[in-house]
C-alpha distance (Angstrom), angle and dihedral (degrees) to the residues before:
residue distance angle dihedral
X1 . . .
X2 3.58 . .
X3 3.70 114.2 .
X4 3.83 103.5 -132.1
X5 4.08 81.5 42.3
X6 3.92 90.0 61.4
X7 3.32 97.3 46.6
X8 3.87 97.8 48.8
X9 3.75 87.2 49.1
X10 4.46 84.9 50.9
X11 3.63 86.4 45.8
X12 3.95 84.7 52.7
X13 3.27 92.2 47.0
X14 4.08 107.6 50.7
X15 4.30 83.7 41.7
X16 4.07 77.3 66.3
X17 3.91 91.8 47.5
X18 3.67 90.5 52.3
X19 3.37 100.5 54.5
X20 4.01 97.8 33.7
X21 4.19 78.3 55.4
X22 3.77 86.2 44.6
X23 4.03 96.7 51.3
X24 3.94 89.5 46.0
X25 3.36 87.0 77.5
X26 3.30 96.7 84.1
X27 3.40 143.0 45.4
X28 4.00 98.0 -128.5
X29 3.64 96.4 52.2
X30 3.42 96.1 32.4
X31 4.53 92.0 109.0
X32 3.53 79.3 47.5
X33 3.77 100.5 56.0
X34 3.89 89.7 41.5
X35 3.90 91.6 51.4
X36 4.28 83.9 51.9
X37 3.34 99.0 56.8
X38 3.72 98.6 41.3
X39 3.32 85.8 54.9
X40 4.08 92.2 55.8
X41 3.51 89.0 49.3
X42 3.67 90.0 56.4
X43 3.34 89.8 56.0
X44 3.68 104.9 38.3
X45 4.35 88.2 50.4
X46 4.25 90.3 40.6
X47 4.01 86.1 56.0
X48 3.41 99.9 37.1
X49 3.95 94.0 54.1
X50 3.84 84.2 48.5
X51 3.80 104.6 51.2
X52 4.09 90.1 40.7
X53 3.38 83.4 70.3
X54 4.28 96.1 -133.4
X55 3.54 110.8 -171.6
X56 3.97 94.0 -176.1
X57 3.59 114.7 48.5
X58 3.95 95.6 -179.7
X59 3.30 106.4 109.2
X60 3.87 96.0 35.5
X61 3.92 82.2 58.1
X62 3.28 91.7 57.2
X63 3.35 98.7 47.2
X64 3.84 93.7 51.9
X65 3.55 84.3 47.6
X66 3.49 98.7 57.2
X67 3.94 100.2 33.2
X68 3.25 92.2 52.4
X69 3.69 101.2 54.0
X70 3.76 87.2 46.1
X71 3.14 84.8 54.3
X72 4.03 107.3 50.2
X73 3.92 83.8 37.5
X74 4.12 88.5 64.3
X75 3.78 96.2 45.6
X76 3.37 94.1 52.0
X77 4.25 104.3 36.1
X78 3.86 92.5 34.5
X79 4.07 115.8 100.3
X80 3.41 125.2 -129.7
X81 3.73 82.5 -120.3
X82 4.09 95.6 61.5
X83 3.98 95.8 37.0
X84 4.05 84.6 107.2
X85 3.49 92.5 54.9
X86 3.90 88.1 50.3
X87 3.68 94.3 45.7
X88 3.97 84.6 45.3
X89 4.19 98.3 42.9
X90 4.80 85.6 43.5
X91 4.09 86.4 48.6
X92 3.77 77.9 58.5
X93 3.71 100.6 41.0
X94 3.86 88.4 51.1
X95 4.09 94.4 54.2
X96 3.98 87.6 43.3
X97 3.83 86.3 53.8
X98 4.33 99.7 40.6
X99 4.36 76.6 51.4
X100 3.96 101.3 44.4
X101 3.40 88.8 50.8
X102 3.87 102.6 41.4
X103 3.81 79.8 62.2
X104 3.36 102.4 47.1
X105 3.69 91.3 54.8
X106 4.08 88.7 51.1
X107 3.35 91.0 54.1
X108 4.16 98.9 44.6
X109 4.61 80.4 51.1
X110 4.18 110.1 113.3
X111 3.90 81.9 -150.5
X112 3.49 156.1 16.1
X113 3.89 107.1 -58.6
X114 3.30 118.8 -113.1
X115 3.98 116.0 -97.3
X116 3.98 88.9 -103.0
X117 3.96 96.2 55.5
X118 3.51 87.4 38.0
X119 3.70 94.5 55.0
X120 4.23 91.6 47.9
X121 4.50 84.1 42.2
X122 3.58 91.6 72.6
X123 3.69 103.5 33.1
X124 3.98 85.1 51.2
X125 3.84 83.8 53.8
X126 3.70 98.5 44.1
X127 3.71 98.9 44.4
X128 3.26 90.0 39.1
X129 3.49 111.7 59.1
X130 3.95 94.0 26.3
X131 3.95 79.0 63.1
X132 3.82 92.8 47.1
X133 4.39 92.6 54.2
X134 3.66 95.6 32.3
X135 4.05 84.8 51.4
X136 3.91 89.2 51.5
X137 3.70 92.5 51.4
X138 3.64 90.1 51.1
X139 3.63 85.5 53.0
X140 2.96 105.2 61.5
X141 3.56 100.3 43.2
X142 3.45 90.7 52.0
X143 4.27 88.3 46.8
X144 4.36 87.3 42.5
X145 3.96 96.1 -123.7
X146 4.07 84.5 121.3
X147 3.84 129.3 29.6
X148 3.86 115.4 -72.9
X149 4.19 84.8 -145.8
X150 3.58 123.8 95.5
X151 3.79 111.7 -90.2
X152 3.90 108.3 -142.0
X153 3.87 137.9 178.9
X154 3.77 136.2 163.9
X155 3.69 121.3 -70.3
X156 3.73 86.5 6.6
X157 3.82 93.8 139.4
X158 4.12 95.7 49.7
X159 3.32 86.6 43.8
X160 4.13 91.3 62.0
X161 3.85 84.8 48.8
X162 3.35 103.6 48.9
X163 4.27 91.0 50.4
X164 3.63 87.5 50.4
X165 3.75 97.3 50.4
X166 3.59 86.7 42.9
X167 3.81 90.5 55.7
X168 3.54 95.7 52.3
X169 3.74 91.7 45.4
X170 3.61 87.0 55.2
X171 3.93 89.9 45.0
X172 3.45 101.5 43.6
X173 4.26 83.2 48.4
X174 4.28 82.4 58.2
X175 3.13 93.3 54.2
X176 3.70 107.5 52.3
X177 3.79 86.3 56.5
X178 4.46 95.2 -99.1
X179 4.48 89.8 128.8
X180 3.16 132.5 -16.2
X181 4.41 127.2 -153.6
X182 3.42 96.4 7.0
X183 3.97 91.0 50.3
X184 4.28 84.6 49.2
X185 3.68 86.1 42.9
X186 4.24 94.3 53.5
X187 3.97 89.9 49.6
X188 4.31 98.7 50.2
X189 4.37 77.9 50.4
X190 3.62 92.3 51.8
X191 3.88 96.6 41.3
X192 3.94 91.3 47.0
X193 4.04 88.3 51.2
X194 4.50 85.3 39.9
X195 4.26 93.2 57.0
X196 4.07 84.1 44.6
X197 3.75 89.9 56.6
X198 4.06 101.0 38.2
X199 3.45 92.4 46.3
X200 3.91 102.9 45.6
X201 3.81 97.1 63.7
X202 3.83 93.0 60.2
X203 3.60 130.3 100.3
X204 3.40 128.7 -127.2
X205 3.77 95.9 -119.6
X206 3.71 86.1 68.3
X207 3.81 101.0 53.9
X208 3.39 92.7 110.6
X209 3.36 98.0 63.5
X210 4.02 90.3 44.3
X211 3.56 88.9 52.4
X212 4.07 101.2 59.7
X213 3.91 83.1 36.2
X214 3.75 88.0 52.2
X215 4.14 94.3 41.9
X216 4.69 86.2 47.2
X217 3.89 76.8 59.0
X218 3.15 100.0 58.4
X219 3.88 93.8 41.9
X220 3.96 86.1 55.1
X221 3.72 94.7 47.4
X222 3.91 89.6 51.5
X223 3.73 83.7 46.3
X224 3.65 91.4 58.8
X225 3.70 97.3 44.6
X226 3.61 96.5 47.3
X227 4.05 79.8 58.7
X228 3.96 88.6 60.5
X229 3.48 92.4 50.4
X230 3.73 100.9 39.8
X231 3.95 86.3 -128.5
X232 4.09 102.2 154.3
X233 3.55 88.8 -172.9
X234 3.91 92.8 61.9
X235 3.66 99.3 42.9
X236 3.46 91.9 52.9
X237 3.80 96.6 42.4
X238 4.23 82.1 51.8
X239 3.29 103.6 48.2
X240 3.71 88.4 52.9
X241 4.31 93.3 54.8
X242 3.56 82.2 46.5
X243 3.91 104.6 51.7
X244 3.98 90.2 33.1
X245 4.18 85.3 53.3
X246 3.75 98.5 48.6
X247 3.99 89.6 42.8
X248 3.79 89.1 51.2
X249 3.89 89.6 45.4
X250 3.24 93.6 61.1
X251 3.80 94.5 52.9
X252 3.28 89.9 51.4
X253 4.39 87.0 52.4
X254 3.76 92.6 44.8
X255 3.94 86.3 53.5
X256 3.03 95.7 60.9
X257 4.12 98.8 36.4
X258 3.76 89.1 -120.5
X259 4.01 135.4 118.3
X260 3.44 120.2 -121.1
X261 3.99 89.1 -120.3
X262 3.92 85.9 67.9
X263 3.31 92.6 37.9
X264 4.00 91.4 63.8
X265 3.76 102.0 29.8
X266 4.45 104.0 20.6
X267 3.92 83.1 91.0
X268 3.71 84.8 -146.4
X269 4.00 115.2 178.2
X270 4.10 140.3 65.4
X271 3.77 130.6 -156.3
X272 3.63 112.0 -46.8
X273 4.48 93.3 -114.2
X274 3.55 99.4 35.7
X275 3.93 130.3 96.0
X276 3.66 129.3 -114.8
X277 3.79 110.2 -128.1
X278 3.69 122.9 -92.8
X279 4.20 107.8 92.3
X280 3.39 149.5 -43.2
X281 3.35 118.6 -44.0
X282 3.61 117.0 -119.1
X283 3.72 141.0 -141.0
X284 3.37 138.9 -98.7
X285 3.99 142.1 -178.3
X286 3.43 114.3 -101.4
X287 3.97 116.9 -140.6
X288 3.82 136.0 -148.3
X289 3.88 141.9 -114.8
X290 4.04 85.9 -112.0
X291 3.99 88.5 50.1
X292 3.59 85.9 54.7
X293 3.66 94.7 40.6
X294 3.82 93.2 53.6
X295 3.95 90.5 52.8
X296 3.39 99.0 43.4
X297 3.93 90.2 55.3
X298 3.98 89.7 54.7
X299 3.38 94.5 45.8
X300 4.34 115.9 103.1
X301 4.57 88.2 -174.9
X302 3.64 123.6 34.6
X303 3.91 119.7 179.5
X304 3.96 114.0 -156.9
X305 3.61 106.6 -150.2
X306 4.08 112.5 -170.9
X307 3.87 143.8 -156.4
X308 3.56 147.4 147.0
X309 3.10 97.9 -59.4
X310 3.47 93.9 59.8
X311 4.24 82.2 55.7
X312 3.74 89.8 45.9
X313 4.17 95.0 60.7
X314 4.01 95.0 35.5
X315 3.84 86.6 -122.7
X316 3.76 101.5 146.4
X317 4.01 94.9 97.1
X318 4.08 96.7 45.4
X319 4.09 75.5 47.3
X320 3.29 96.1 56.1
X321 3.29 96.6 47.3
X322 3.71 96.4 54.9
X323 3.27 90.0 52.9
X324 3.76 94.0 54.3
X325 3.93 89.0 57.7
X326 3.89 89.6 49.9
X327 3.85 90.5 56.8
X328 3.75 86.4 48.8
X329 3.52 89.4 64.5
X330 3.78 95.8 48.1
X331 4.04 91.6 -92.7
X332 4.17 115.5 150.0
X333 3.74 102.3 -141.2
X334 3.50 121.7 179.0
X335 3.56 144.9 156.6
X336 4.08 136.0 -102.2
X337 3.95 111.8 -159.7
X338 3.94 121.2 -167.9
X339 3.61 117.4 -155.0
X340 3.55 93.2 -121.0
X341 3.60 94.9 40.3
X342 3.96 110.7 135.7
X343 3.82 132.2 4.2
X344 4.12 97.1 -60.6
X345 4.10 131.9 22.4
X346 3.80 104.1 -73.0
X347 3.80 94.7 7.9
X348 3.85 84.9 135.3
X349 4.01 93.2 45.8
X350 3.97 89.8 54.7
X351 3.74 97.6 38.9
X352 4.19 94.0 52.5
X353 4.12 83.8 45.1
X354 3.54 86.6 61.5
X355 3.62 89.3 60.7
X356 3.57 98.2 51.8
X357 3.66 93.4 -107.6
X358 3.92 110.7 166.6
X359 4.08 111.6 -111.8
X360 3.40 98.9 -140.7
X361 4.20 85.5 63.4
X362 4.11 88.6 57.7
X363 3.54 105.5 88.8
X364 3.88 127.6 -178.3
X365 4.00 119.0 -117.4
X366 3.97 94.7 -103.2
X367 3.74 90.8 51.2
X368 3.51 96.8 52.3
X369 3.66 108.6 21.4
X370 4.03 94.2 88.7
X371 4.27 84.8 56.2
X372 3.78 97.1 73.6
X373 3.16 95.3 85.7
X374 3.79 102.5 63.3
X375 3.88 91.8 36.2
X376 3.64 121.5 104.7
X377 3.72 102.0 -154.8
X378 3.77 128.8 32.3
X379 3.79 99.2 -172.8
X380 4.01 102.9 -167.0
X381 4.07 117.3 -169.5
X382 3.79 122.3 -166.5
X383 3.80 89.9 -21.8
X384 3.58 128.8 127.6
X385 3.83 127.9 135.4
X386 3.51 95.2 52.8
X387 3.76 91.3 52.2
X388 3.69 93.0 52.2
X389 4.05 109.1 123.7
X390 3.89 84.8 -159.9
X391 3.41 94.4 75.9
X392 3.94 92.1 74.5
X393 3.93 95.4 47.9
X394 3.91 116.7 12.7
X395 3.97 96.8 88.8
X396 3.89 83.1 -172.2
X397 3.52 94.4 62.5
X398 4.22 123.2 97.6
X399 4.14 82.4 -136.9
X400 3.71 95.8 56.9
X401 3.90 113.4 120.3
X402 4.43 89.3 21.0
X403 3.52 104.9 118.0
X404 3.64 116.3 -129.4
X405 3.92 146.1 -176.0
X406 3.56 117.1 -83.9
X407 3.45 101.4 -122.4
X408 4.12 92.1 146.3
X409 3.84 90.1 59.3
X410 3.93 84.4 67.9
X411 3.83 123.1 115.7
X412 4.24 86.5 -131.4
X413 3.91 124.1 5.3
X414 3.60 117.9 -159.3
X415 3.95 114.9 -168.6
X416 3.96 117.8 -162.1
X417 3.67 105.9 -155.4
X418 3.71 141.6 136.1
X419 3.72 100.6 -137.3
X420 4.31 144.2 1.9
X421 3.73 87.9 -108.7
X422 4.14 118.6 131.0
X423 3.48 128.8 -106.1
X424 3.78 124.8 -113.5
X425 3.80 99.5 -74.6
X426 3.94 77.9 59.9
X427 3.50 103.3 -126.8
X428 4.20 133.5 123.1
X429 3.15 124.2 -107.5
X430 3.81 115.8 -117.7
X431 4.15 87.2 -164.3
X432 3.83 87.8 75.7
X433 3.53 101.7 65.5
X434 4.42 92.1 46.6
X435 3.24 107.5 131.8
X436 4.10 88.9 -125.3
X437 4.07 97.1 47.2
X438 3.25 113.3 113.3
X439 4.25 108.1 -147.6
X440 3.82 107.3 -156.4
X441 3.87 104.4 -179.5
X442 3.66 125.6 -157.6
X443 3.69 140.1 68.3
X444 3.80 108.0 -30.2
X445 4.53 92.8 -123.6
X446 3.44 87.4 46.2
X447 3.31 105.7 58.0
X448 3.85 95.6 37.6
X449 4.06 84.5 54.3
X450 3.78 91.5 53.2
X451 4.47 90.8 46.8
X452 3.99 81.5 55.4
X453 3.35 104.5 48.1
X454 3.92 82.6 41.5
X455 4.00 87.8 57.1
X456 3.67 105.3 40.3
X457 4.27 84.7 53.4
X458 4.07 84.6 55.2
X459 3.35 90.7 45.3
């Protein structure tokens, strides 16, 4: 292909990244944004294919073939519930991929690459496969086939350090021309054995934070391999996943009042089921679906505030339809979403789409938060930690300073959950034991099915 040709269509191409990135900012135009950029990537594989010049398209084919029905096969078998861990496990895919190919390329050179490529080779292969391990790990905490707890040991942090610096050592020797594969070959080890050990040590109430670090990773490590390949197209489409993944960690850390130092090395999280020191826990009176019913009727606001839980029992639809009944009967019900609500960043947003919920009744924690105080119900499912009221006085606590919904400023607060155990920072929840909560135990669709059949017989 002509040159000017292919980079017109590129130019195309990243315009329809931009604005795909721009309309997944929002819930409403979220299909929208997801349509754009597939629709870039089109383009930017279509031309690339063309102007390479590939006479034998077998293998790529195949590979289309087979990616892609991988790839319909997870969107439609994959639960809402595991869509982190898929999110998590592609982040990983995508930095295996930016690597594999980084390599490939290095090993196709006549040469010695030029100080430039060889510069962007290693980084590809560092942030790479450090993205492709740590990924894993994040996997399968996320999927339960390791602990979701921090794993700690002595000198665990200089340890991290001192395999970084010696992978950049061992990079920077590459590139001045000092080895050559086996050099390449000693920094993939140590990044594979680096996104083990920065991953291990955090808690599963900070995945989501991991995750969009994790997925700016990948961006950068595409970044760097388009670089080797003097692809425009793909350092342009990876400095985009990288920027949009660091801006959206640092949401997620400003949600939850915490830097993103602590975030990777404060260790923070116990055993989901077991108690943070500090007392006895004490008891409380458990209520029933007709309790709840006979509230709810009364009730002229109702705020809906979400969590994993809420994931975890596939409630959303029996949810939805309560809520459909309430506004039948002249009920306001809306919906309170915390940043960190949920296993990913907008887990909650996607999950309540699913269920046909309306967008414009999804409403962020800053542009609710000041409601709770006029509302009569704050109906919380699977939710916990970002309901705690500790988190604005108990100094002690690993939540104080992380802003969180005002549930407790509620006239009535009804909490659907199966048990009194903590959350993932590991801490109780004071909120339990007000005298105006409501605790409704049981699985979360359950009980929700029971407070609907209990409404459509009043009504």
């Amino acid at each position: 292909m002509n040159v000017t040709l292919t980079n017109l269509a590129y130019l195309v191409s990243a315009v329809f990244f931009i604005f795909g990135l721009k309309n997944l900012s929002s819930a409403k135009t979220a299909r929208r944004g997801n349509r754009l950029a597939s629709i870039g990537m089109a383009i930017a594989i279509i031309v690339t294919l063309l102007d390479r010049g590939i006479l034998d398209f077998t293998y790529i084919i195949a590979g289309i073939v087979v990616g892609g029905a991988i790839g319909a096969i997870s969107a439609k078998k994959v639960q809402m519930t595991a869509m982190p861990q898929m999110v998590a496990i592609f982040n990983g895919f995508g930095g295996g991929a930016s690597a594999l190919v980084a390599m490939a390329e290095y090993l196709r050179m006549p040469g010695s690459p030029e100080i430039n490529v060889g510069v962007t080779l290693v980084l590809s292969l560092l942030i790479g496969t450090l993205t492709l391990t740590g990924s894993y790990i994040a996997f399968s905490k996320l999927q339960g086939t390791m602990r979701s707890a921090p794993i700690v040991f002595p000198i665990q942090t200089p340890l991290n350090f001192a395999l970084l610096a010696g992978a950049l050592v061992i990079g920077a020797l590459f590139v001045i021309g000092l080895g050559g594969t086996p050099l390449l070959l000693t920094v993939t080890i140590i990044a594979a054995l680096l996104g083990v050990l920065l991953v291990i040590p955090i808690g599963g109430a900070d995945m989501p934070v991991v995750i969009s670090l994790l997925n700016s990773y990948s961006g950068l490590a595409a970044a760097m391999t388009g670089f080797v390949l003097s692809n425009n197209v793909l350092i342009v489409s990876g400095a985009l996943v990288g920027a949009s993944g660091i801006i959206l960690t640092n949401i997620m850390c400003k949600a939850m009042n915490r830097s993103l130092t602590n975030v990777l090395f404060g260790a923070v999280g116990v055993e989901s089921g077991t108690m943070a020191a500090g007392g006895e826990r004490r008891q409380v009176t458990g209520y029933t679906a007709e309790d709840a019913g006979m509230v709810l009727e009364t009730a002229s606001t109702v705020i809906v505030v979400p969590g994993y839980g809420l994931a975890v029992a596939q409630a959303q639809h029996v949810l939805q339809e309560m809520a459909t009944l309430l506004n039948k009967e002249g009920t306001q019900v809306r919906y309170a979403i915390h940043p960190v609500a949920g296993r990913m960043p907008g887990h909650m947003n996607v999950l309540l789409a699913e269920a046909n919920v309306p967008y414009d009744l999804l409403f962020e924690m800053d542009a609710i938060n000041e409601d709770f105080q006029n509302t009569d119900v704050a109906l919380v499912i699977g939710a916990n930690d970002v309901i705690n009221p500790a988190a604005r006085h108990d100094k002690s606590c690993p939540l104080y300073g992380m802003p969180i919904l005002n549930v407790d400023q509620a006239k009535t607060v009804m909490i659907v959950k199966r048990s009194l155990s903590v959350g993932f920072a590991g801490v109780d929840n004071e909120l339990f034991y007000d005298q105006k909560t409501m605790m409704l135990f049981g699985d979360a669709k359950e009980m929700v099915t029971q407070i609907v059949s209990i409404l459509k017989s009043s009504g």
